[in-house]
PDB file of N, H, CA, C and O in Angstrom:
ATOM      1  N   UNK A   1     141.832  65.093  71.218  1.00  0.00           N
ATOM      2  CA  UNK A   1     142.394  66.222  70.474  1.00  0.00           C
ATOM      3  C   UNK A   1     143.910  66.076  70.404  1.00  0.00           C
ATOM      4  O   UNK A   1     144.474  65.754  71.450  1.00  0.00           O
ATOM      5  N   UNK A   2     144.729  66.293  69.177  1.00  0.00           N
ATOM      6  H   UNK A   2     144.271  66.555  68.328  1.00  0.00           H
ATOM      7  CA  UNK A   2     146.023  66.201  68.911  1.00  0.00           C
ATOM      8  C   UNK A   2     146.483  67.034  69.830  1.00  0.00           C
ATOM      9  O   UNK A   2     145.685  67.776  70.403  1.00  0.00           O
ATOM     10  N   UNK A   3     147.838  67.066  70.135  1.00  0.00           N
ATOM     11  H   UNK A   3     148.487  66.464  69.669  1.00  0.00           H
ATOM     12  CA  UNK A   3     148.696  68.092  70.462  1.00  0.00           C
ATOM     13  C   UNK A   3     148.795  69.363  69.658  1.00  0.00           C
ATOM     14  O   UNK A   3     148.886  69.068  68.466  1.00  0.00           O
ATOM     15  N   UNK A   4     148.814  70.756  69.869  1.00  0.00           N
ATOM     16  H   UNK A   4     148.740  70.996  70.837  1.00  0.00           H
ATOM     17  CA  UNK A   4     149.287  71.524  68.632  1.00  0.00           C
ATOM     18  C   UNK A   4     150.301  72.403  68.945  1.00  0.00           C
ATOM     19  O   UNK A   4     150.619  73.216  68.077  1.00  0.00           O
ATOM     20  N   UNK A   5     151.042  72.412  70.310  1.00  0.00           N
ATOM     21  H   UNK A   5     150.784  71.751  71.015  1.00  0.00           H
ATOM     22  CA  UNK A   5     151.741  73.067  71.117  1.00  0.00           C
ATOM     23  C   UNK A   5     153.157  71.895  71.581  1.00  0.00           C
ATOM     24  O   UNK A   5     152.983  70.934  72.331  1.00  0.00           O
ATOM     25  N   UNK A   6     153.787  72.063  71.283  1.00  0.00           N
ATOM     26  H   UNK A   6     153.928  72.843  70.674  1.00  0.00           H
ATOM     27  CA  UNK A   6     154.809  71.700  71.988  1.00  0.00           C
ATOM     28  C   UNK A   6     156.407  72.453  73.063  1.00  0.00           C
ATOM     29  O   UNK A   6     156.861  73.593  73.155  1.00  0.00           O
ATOM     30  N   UNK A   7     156.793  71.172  73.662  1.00  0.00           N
ATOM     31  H   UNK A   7     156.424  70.245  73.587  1.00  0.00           H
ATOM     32  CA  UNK A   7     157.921  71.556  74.530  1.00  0.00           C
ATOM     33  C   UNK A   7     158.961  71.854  73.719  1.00  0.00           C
ATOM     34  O   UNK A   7     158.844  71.959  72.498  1.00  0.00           O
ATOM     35  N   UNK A   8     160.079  72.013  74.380  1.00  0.00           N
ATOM     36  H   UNK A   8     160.174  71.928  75.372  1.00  0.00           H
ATOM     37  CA  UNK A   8     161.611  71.785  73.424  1.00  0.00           C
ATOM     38  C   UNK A   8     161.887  70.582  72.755  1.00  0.00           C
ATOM     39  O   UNK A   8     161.959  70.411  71.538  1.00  0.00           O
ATOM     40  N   UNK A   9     162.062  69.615  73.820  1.00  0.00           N
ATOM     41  H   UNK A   9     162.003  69.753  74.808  1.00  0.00           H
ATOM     42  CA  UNK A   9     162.552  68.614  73.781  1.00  0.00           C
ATOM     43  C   UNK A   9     161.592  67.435  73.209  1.00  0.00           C
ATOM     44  O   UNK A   9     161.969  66.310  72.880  1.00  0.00           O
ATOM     45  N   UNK A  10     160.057  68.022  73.157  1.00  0.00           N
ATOM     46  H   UNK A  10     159.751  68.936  73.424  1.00  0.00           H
ATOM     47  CA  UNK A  10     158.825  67.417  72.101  1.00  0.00           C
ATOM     48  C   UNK A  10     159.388  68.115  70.515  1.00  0.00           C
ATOM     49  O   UNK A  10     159.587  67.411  69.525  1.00  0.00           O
ATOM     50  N   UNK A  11     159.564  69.487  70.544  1.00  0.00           N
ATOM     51  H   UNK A  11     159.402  70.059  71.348  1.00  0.00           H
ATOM     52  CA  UNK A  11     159.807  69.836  69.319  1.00  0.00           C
ATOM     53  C   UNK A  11     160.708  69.137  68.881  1.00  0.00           C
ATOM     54  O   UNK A  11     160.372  68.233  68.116  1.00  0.00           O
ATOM     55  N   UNK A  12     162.242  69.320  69.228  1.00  0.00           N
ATOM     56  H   UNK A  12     162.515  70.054  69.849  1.00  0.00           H
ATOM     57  CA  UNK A  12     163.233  68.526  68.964  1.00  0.00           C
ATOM     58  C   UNK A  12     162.960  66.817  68.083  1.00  0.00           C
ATOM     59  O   UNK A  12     162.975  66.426  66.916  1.00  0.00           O
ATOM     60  N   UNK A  13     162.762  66.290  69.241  1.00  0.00           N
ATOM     61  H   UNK A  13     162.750  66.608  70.189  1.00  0.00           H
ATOM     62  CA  UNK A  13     161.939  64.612  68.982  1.00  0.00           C
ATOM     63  C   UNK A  13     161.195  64.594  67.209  1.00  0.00           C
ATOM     64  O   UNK A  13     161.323  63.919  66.188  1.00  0.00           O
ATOM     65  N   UNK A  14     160.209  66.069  67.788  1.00  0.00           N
ATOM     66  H   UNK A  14     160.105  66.617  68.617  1.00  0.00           H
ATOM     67  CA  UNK A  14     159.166  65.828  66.203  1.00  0.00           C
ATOM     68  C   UNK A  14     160.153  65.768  64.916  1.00  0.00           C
ATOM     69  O   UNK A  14     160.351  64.892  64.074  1.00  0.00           O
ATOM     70  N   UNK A  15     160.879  67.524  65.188  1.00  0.00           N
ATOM     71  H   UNK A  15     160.718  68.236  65.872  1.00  0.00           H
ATOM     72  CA  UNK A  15     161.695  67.404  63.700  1.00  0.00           C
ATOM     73  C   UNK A  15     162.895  66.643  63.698  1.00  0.00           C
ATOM     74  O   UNK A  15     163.606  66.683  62.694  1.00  0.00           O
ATOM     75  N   UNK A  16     163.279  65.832  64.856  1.00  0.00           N
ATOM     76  H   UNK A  16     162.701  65.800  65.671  1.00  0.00           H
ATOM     77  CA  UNK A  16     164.164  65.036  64.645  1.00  0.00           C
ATOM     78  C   UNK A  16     166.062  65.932  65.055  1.00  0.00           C
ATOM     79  O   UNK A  16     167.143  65.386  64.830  1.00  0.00           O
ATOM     80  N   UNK A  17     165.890  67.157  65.585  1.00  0.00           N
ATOM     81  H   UNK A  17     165.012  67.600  65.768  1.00  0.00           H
ATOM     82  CA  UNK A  17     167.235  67.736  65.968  1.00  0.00           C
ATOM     83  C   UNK A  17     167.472  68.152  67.263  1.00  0.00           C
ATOM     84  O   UNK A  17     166.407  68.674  67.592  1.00  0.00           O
ATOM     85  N   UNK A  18     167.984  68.204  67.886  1.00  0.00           N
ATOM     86  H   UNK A  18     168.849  67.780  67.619  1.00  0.00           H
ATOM     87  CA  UNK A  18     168.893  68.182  69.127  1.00  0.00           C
ATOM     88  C   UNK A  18     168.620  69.407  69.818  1.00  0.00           C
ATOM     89  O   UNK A  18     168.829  70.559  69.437  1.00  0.00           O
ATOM     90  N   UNK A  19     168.015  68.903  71.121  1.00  0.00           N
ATOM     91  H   UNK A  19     167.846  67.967  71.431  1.00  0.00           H
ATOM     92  CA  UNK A  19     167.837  70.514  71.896  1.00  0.00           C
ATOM     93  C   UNK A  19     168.834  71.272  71.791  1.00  0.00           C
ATOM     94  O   UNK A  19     168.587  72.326  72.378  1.00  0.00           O
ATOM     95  N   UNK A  20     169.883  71.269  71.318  1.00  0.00           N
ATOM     96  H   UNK A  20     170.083  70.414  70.841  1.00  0.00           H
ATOM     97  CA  UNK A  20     171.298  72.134  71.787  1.00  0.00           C
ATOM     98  C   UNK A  20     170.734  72.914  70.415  1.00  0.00           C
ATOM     99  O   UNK A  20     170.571  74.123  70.579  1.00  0.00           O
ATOM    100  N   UNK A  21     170.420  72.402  69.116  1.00  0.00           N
ATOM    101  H   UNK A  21     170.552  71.420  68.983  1.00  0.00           H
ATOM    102  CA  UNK A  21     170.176  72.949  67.809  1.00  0.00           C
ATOM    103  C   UNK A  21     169.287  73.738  67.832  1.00  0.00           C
ATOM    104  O   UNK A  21     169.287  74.627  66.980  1.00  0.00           O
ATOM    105  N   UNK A  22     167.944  73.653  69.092  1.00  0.00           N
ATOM    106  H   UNK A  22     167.944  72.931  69.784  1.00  0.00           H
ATOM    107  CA  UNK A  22     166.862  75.078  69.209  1.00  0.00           C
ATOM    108  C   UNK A  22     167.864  75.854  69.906  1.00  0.00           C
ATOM    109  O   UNK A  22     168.441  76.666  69.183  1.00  0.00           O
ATOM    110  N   UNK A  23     168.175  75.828  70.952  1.00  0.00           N
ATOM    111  H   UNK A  23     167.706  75.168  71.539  1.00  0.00           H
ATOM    112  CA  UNK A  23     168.818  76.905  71.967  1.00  0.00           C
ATOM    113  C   UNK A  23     169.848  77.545  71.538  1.00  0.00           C
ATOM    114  O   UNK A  23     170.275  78.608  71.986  1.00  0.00           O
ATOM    115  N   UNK A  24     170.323  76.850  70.563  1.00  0.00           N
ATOM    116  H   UNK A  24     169.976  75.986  70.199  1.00  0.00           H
ATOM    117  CA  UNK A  24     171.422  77.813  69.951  1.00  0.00           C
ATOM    118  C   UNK A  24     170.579  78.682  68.583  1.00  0.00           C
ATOM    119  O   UNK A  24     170.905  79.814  68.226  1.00  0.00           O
ATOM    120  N   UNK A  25     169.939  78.218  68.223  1.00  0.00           N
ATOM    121  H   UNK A  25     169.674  77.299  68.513  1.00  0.00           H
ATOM    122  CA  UNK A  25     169.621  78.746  67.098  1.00  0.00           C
ATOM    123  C   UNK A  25     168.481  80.196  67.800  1.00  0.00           C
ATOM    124  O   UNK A  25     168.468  81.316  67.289  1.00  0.00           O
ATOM    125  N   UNK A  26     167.677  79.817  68.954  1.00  0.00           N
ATOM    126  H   UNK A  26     167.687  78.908  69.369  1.00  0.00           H
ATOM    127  CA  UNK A  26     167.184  81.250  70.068  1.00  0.00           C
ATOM    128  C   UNK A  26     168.212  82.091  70.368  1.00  0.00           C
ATOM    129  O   UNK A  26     168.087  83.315  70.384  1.00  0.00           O
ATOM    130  N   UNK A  27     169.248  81.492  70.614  1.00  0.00           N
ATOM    131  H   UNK A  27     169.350  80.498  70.601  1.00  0.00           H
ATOM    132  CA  UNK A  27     170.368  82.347  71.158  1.00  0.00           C
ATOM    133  C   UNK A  27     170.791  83.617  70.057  1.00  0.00           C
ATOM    134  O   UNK A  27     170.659  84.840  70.019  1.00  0.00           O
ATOM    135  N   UNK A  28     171.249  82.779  69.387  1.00  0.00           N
ATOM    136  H   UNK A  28     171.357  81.785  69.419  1.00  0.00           H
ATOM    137  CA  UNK A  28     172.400  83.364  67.772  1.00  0.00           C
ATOM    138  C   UNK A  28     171.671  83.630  66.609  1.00  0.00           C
ATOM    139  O   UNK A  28     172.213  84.010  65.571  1.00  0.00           O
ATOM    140  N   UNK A  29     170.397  83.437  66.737  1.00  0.00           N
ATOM    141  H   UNK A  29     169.957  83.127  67.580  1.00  0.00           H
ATOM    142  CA  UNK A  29     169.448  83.788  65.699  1.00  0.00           C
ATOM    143  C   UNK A  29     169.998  83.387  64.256  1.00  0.00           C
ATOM    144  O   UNK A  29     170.751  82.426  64.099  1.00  0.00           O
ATOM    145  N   UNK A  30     169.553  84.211  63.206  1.00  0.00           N
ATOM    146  H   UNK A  30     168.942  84.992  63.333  1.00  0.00           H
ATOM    147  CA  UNK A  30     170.032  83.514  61.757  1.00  0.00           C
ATOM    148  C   UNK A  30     171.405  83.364  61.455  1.00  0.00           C
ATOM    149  O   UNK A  30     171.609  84.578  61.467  1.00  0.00           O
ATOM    150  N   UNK A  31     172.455  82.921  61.209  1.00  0.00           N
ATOM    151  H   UNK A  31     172.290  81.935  61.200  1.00  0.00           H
ATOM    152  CA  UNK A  31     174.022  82.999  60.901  1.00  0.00           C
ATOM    153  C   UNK A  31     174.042  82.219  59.391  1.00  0.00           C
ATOM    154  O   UNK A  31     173.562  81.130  59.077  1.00  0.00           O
ATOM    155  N   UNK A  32     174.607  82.971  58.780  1.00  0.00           N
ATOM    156  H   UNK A  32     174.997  83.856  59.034  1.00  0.00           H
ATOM    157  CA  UNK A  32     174.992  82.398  57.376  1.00  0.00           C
ATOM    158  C   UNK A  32     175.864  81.251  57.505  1.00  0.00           C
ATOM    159  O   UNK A  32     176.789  81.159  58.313  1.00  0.00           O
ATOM    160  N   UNK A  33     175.398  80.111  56.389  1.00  0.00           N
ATOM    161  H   UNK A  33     174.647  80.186  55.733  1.00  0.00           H
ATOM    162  CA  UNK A  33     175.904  79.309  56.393  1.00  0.00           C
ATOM    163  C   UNK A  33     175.318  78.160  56.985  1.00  0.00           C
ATOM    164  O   UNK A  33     175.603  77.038  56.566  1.00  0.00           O
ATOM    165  N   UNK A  34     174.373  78.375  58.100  1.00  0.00           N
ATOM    166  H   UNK A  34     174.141  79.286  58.440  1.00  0.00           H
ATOM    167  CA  UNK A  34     173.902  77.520  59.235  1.00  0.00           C
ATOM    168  C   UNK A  34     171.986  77.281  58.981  1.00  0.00           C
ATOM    169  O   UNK A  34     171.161  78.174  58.789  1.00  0.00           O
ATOM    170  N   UNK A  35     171.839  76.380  59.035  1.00  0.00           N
ATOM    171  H   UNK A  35     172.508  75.654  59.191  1.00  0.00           H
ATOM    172  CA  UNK A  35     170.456  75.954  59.264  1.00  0.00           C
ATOM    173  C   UNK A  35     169.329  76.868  60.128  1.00  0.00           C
ATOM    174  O   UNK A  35     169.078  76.547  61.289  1.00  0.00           O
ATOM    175  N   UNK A  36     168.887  77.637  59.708  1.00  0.00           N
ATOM    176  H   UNK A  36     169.090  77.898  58.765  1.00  0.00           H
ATOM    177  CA  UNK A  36     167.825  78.366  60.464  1.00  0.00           C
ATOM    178  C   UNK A  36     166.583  77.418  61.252  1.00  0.00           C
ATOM    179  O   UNK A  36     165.819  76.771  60.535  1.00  0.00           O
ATOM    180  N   UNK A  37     166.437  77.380  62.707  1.00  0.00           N
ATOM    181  H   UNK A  37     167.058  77.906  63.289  1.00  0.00           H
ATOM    182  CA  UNK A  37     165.820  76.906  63.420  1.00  0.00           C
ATOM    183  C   UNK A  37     163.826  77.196  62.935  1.00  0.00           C
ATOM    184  O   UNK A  37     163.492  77.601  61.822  1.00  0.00           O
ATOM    185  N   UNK A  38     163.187  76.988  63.653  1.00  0.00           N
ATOM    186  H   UNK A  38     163.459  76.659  64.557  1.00  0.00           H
ATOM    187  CA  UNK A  38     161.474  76.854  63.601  1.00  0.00           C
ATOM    188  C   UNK A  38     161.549  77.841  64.638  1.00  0.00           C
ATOM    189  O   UNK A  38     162.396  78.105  65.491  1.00  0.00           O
ATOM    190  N   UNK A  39     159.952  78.515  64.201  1.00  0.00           N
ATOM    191  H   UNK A  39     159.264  78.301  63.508  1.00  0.00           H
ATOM    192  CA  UNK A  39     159.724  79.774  64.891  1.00  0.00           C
ATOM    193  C   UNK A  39     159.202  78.653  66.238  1.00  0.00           C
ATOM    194  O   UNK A  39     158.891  77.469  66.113  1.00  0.00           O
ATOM    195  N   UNK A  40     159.234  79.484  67.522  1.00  0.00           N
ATOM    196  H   UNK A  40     159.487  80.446  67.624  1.00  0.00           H
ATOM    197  CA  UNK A  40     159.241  79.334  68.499  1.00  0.00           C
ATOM    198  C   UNK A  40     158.212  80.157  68.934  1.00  0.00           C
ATOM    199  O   UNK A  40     157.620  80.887  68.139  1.00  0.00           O
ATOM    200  N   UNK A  41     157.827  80.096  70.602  1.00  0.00           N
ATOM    201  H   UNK A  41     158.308  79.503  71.248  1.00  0.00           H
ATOM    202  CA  UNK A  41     156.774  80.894  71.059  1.00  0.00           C
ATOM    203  C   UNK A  41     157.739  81.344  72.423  1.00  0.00           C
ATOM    204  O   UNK A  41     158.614  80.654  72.945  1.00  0.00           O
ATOM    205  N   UNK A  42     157.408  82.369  72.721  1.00  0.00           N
ATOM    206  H   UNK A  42     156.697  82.931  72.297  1.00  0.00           H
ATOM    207  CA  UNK A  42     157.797  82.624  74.330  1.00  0.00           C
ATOM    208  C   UNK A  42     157.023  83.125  75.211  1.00  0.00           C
ATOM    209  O   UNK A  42     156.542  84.245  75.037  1.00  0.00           O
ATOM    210  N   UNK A  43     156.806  82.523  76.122  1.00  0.00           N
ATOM    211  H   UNK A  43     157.197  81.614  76.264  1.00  0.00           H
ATOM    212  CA  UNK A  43     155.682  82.899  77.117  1.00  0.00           C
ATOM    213  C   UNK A  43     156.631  82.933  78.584  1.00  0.00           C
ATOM    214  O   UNK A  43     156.852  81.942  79.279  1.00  0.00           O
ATOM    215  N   UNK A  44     157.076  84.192  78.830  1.00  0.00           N
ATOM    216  H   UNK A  44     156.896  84.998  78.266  1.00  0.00           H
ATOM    217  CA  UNK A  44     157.582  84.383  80.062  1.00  0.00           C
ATOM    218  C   UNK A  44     159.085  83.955  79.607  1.00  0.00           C
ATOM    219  O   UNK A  44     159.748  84.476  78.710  1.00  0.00           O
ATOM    220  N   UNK A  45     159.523  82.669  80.614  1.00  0.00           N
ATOM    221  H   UNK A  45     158.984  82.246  81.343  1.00  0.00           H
ATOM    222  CA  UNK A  45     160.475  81.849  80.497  1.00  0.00           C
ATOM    223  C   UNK A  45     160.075  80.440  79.667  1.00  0.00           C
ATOM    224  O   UNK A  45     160.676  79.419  79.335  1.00  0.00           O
ATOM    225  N   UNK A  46     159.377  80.715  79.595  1.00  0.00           N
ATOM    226  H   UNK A  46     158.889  81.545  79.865  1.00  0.00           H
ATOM    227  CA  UNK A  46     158.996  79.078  78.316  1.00  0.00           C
ATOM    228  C   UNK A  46     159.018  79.250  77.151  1.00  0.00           C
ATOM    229  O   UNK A  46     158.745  80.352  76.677  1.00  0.00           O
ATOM    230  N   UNK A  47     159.282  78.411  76.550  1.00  0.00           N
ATOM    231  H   UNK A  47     159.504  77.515  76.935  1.00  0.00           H
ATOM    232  CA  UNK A  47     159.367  77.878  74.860  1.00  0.00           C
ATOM    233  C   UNK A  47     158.587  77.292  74.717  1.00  0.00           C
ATOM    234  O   UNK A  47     158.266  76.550  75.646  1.00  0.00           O
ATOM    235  N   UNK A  48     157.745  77.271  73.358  1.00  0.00           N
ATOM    236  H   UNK A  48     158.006  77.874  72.604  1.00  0.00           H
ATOM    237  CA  UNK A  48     157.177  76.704  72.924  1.00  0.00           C
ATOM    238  C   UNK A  48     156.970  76.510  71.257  1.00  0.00           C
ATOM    239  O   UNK A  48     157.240  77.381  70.429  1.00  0.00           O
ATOM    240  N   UNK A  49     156.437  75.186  70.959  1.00  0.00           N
ATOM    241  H   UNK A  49     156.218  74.479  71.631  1.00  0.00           H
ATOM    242  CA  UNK A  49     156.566  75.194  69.599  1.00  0.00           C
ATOM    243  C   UNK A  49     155.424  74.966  69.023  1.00  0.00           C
ATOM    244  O   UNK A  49     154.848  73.996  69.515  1.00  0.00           O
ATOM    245  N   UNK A  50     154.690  75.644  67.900  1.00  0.00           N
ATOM    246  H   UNK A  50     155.158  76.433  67.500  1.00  0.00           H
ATOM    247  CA  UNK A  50     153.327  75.219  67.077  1.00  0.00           C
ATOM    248  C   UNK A  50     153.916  74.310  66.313  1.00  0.00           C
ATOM    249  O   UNK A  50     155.106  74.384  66.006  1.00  0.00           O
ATOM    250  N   UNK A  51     153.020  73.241  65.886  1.00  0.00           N
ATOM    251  H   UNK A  51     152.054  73.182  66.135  1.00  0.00           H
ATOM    252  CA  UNK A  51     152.885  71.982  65.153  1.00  0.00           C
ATOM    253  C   UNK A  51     152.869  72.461  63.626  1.00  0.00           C
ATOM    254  O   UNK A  51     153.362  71.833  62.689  1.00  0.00           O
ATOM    255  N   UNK A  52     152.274  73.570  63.560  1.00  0.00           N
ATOM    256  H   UNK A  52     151.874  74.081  64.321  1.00  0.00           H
ATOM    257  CA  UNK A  52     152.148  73.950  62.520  1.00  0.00           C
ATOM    258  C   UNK A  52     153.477  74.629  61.889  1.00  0.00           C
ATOM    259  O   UNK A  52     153.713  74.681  60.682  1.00  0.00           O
ATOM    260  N   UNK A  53     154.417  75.212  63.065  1.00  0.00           N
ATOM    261  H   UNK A  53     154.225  75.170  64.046  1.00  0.00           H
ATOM    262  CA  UNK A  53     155.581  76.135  62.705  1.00  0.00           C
ATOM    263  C   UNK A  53     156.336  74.887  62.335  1.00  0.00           C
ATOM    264  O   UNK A  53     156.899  74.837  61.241  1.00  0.00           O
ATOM    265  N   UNK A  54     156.375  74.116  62.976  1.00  0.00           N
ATOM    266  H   UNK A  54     155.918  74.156  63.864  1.00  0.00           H
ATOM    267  CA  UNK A  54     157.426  72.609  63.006  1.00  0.00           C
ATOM    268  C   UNK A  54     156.868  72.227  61.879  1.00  0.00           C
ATOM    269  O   UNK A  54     157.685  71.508  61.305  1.00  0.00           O
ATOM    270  N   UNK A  55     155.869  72.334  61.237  1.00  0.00           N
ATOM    271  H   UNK A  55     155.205  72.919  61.704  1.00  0.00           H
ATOM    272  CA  UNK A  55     155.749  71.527  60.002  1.00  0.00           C
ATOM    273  C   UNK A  55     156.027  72.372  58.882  1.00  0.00           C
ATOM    274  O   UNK A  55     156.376  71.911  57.795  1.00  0.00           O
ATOM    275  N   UNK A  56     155.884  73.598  59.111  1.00  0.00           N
ATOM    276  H   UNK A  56     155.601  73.972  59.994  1.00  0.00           H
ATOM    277  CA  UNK A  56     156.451  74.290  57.862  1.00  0.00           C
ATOM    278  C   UNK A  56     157.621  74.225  57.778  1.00  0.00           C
ATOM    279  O   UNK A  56     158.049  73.942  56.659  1.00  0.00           O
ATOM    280  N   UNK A  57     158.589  74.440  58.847  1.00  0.00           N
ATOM    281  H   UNK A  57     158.242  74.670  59.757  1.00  0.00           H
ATOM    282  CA  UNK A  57     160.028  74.115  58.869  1.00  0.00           C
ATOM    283  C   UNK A  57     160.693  72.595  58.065  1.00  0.00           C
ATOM    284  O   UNK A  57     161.624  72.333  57.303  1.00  0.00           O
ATOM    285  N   UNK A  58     159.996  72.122  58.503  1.00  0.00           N
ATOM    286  H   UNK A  58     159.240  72.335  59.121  1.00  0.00           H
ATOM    287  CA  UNK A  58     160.500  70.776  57.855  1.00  0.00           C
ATOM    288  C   UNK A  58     160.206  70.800  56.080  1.00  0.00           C
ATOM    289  O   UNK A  58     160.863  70.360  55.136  1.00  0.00           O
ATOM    290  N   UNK A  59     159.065  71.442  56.158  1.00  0.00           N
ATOM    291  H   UNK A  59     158.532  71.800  56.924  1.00  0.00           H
ATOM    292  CA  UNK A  59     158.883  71.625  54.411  1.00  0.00           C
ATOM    293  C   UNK A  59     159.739  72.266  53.445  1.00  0.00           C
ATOM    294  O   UNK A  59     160.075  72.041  52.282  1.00  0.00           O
ATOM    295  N   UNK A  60     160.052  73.397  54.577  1.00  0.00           N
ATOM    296  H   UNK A  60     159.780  73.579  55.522  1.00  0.00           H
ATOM    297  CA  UNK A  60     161.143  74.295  54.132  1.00  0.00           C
ATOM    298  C   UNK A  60     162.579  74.040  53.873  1.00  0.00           C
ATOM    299  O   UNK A  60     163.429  74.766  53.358  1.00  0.00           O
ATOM    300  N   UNK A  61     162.653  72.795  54.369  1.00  0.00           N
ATOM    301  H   UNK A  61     161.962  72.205  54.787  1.00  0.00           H
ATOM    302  CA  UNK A  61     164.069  72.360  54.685  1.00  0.00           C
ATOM    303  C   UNK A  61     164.317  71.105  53.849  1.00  0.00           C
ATOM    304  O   UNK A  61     165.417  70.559  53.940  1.00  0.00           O
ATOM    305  N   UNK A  62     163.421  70.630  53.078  1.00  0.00           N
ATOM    306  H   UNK A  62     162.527  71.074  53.004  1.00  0.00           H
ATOM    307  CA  UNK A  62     163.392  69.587  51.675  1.00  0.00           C
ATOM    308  C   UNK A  62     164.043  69.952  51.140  1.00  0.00           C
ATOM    309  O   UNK A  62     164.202  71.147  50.893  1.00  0.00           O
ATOM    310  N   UNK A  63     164.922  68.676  50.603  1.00  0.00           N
ATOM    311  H   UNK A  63     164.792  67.704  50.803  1.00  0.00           H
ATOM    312  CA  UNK A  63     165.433  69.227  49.575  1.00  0.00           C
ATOM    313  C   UNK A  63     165.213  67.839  48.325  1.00  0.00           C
ATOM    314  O   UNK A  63     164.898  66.662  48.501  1.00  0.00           O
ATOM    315  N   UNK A  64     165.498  68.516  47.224  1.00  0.00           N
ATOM    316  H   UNK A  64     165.754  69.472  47.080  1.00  0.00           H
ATOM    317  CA  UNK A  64     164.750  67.053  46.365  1.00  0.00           C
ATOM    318  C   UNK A  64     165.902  67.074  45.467  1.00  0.00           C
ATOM    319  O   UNK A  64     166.397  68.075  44.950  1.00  0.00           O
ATOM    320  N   UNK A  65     166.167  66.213  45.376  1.00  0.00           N
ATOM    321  H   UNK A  65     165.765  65.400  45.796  1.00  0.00           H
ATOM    322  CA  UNK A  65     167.481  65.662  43.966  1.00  0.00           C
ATOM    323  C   UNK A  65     167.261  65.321  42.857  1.00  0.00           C
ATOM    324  O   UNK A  65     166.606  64.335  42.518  1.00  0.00           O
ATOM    325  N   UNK A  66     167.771  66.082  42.190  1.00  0.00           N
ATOM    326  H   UNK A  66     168.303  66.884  42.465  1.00  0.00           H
ATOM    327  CA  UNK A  66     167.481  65.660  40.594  1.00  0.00           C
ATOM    328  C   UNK A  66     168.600  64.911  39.703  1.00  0.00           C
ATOM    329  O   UNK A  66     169.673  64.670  40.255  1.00  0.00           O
ATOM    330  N   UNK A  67     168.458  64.619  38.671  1.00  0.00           N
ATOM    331  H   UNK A  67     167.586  64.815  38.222  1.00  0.00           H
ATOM    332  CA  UNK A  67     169.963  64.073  38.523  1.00  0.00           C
ATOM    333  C   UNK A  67     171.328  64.849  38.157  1.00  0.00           C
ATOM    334  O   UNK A  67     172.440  64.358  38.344  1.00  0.00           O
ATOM    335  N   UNK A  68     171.120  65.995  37.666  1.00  0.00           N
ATOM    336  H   UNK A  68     170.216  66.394  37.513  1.00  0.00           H
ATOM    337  CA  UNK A  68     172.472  66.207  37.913  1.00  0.00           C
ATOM    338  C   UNK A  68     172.329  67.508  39.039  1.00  0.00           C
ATOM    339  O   UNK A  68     173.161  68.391  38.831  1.00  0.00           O
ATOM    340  N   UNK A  69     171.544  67.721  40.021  1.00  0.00           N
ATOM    341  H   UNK A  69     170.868  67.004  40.191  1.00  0.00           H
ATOM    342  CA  UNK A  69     172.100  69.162  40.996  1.00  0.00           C
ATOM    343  C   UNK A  69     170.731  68.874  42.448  1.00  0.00           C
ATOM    344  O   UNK A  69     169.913  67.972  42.627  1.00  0.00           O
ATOM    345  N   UNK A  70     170.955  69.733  42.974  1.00  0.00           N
ATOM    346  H   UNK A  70     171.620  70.467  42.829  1.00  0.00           H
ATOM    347  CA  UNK A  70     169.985  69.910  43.976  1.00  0.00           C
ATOM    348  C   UNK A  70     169.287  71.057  43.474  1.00  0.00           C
ATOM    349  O   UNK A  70     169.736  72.020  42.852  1.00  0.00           O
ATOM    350  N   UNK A  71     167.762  70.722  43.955  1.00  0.00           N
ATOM    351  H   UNK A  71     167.397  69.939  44.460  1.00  0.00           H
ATOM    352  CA  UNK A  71     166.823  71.685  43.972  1.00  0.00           C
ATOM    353  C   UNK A  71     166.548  72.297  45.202  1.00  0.00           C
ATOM    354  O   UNK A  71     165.771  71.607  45.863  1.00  0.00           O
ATOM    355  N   UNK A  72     166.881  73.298  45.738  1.00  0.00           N
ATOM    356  H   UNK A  72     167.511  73.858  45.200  1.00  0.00           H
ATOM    357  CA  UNK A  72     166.555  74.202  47.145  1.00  0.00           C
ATOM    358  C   UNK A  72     165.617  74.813  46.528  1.00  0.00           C
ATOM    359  O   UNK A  72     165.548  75.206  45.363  1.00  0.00           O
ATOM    360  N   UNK A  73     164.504  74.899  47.852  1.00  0.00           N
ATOM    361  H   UNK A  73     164.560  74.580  48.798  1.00  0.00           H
ATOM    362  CA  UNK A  73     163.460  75.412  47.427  1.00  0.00           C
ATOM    363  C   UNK A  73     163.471  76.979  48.369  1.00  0.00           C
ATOM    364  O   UNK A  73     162.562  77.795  48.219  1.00  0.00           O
TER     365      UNK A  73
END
C-alpha cells in the first residue's frame, strides 16, 4: 500500500520546498504577495500531510506559458 500521509520533511521532499517554507507558512498563514503553503493536518503536536492535499497544491501552483503572458490558473 502507497503512503497517503506524510511527515514535514516527506512533504517538503514530495513538493520539492523547504521545511522552513511549511513552518512558516503554519505560522503566518496566507500573506499577500507570498506563495500559500498545502493544507496540513494536526494531530496534537504533529503535522501531517495528505498526498492528496500535496497534490492538489502542486496543481494549483502551475503555471503554463503562452506566448505572449502567463496563464494563472
Amino acid at each position: 500500500m502507497d503512503k497517503l500521509v506524510f511527515t514535514e520533511i516527506e512533504a517538503s521532499q514530495y513538493i520539492g520546498m523547504s521545511r522552513s517554507f511549511l513552518r512558516q507558512d503554519r505560522m503566518n498563514g496566507f500573506r499577500k504577495g507570498k506563495t500559500k503553503g498545502p493544507i496540513f493536518i494536526r494531530i496534537g503536536r504533529n503535522i501531517r500531510y495528505h498526498i492528496s492535499d500535496l497534490n492538489d497544491w502542486l496543481e494549483e501552483n502551475r503555471v503554463r506559458r503562452n506566448t505572449t503572458e502567463y496563464d494563472y490558473r
